[in-house]
C-alpha positions as CSV (number, residue, x, y, z in Angstrom):
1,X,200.7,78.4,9.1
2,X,198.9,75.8,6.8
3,X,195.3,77.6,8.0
4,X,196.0,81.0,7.1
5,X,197.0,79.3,4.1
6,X,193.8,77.6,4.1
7,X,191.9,80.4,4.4
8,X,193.3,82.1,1.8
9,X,192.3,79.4,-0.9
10,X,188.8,79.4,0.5
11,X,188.9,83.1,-0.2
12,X,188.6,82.0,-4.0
13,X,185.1,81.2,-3.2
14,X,184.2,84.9,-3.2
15,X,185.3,85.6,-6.7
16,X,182.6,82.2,-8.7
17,X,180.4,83.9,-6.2
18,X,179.9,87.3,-7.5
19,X,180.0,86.1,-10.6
20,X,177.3,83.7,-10.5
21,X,175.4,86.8,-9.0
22,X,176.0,88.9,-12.1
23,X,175.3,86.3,-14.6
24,X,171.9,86.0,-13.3
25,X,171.4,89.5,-13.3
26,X,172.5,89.8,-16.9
27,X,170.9,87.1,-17.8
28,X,167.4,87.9,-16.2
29,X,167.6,91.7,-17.8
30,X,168.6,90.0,-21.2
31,X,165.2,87.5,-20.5
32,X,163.5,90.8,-19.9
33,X,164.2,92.6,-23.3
34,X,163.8,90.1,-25.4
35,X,161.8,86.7,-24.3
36,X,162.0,85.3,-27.5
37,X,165.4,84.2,-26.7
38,X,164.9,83.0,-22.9
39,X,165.9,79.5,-24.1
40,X,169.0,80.3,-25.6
41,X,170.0,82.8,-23.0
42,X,169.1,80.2,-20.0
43,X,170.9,77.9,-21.4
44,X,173.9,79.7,-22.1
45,X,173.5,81.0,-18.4
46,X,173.4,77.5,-16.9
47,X,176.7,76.2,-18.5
48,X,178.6,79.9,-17.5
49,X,177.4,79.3,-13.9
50,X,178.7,75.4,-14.0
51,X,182.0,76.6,-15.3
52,X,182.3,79.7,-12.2
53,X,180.6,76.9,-9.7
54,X,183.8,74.3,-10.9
55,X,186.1,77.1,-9.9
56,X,184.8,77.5,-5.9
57,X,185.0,74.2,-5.8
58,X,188.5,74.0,-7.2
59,X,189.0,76.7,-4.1
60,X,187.6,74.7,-1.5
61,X,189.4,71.8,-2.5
62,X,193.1,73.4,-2.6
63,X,191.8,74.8,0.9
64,X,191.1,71.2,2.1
65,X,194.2,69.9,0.9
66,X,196.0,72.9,2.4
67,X,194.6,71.7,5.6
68,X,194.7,68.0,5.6
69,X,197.7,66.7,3.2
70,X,199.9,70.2,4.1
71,X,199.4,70.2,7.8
72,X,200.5,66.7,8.4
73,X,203.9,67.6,7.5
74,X,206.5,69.6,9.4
C-alpha cells in the first residue's frame, strides 16, 4: 500500500515540471519583445524556476520517505 502511496507523491513532480516549461516560455517571448530587459527578466526566471524545482524535490522526497520510513512499519 505504501507504493501506490509512493507513487502518488512522485506524481507532484509533474506539476514544478510544467511549470518550469512555461516560465521559460514566458520568459523567452518576454526576452523577445523587449531585450533591453533580458537581465532582469532572466534573473527573475532563474529564482521562479529554483522555487518550482524546491517543490519536485519536496515530492520526491515525501515519495522516498513513503517508501523507506512508511514501509518498514506494519
Amino acid at each position: 500500500m505504501e507504493a501506490i502511496g509512493a507513487g502518488l507523491a512522485a506524481l507532484g513532480v509533474l506539476g514544478p515540471g510544467i511549470g518550469i516549461g512555461i516560465l521559460a516560455g514566458m520568459s523567452s517571448s518576454a526576452i523577445g519583445r523587449n531585450p533591453d530587459a533580458a537581465g532582469q527578466i532572466r534573473g527573475l526566471a532563474i529564482i521562479l524556476a529554483a522555487f518550482a524545482e524546491g517543490l519536485g524535490v519536496l515530492a520526491i522526497v515525501v515519495g522516498l520517505l513513503a517508501i523507506f520510513v512508511l514501509g518498514g512499519q506494519g
